[in-house]
C-alpha positions as a Markdown table, in Angstrom:
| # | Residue | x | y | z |
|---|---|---|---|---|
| 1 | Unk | 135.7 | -74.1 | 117.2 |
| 2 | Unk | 133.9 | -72.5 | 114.6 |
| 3 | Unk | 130.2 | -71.2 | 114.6 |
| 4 | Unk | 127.4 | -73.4 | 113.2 |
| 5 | Unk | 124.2 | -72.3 | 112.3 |
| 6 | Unk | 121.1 | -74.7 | 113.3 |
| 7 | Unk | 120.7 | -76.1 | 109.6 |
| 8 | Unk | 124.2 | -77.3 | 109.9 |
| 9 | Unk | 124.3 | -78.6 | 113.5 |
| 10 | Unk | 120.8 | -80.4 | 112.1 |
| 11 | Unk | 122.1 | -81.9 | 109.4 |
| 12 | Unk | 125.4 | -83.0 | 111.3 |
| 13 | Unk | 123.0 | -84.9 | 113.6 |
| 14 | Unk | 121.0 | -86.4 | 111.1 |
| 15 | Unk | 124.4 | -87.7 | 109.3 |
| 16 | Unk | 126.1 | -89.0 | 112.6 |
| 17 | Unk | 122.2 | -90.8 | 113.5 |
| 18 | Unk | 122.6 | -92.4 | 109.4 |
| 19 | Unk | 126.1 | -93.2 | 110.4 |
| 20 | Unk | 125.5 | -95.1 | 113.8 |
| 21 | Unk | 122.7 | -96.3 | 112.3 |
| 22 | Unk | 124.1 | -98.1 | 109.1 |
């Protein structure tokens, strides 16, 4: 598994919240 930096790991939470959430 690749290395994420915070921004990303941040923004993939805030997409997968938006996605559960919609």
């Amino acid at each position: 598994m690749m290395r994420i930096s915070e921004k990303g790991i941040t923004l993939i939470k805030e997409f997968e919240g938006c996605s559960l959430t919609a």
